[in-house]
N, C-alpha and C positions, 0 to 999 in steps of 0.2 A: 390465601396469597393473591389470587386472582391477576395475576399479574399481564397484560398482553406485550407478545412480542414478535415482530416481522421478523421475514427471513432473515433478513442482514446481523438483525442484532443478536439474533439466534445463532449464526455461523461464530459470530462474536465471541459470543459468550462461548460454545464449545471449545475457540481458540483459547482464550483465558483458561477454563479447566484444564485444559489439556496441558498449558505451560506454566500451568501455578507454582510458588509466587513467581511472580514475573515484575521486573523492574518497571517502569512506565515509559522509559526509552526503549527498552526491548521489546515492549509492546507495539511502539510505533512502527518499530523497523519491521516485526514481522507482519504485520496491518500492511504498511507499505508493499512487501511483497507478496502479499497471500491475497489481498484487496486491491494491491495500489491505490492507495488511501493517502490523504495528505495528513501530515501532523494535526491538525485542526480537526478532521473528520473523525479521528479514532479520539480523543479527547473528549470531544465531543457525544459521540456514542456512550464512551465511558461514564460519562457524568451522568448521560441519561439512565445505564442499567444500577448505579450507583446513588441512583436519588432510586429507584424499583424498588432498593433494599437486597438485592444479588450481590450486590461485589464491594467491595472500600480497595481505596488508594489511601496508602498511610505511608508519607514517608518518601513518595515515588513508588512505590511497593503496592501493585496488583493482587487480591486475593478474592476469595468467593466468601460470602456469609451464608452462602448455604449452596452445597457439597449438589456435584450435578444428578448423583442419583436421587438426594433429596427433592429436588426442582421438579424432576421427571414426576416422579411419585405423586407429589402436589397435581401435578398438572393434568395426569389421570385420572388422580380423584376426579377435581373439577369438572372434567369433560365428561365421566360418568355421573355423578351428581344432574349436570347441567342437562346431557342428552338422554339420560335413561333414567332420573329421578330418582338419581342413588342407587338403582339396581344392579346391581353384578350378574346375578343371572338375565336380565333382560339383557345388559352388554352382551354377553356371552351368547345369547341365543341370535343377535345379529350380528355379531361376528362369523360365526357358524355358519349362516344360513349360505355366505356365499363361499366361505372358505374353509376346506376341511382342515380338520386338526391331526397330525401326524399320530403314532402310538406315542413319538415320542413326548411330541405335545402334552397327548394325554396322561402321560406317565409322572410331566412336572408338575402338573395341574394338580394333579391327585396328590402327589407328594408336598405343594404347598398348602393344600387342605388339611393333610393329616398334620402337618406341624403347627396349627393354628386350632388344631381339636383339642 
């Protein structure tokens, strides 16, 4: 996917998930007040995450092409790919190093490992 995105378009897009589908004037109005954003800024944004391959307007009609845990997921990969050369336990090991892991932490961790065994 490799997709880059700044903060703004980020907030963006969360507001879209979170009010899917959503009309394109509805979108504006809450842009307007969540942003204060002019018509033209939130259109504009739109079109950009919408040529990304994230979202289509069809209709007036605001929707995601791929689901935000999907996005997340991708975006994970990536940055483990990118900073650890793929490695899950080298992520892991400098995660760790400055921040412990609760039992409970560790209890999920283990429990997504068994369901992948």
């Amino acid at each position: 996917m490799a997709v880059e995105f700044g903060e703004v378009q980020m907030k963006f897009a969360e507001l879209i998930w979170e009010n899917e589908p959503i009309g394109s004037g509805d979108l504006v109005k809450l842009c307007a007040e969540k942003f204060e954003w002019k018509k033209s800024t939130t259109y504009t944004v739109l079109k950009k995450l919408c040529e990304k391959g994230l979202f289509q307007n069809i209709d007036g009609v605001v929707t995601s092409k791929i689901s935000k845990e999907d996005f997340y997921s991708q975006k994970s990969e990536e940055f483990v790919e990118e900073a650890f050369g793929g490695s899950l336990p080298a992520f892991l090991a400098a995660f760790t190093s400055h921040q412990k892991l609760s039992k409970k932490d560790i209890a999920e961790i283990r429990n997504i490992i068994d369901k992948i065994k």
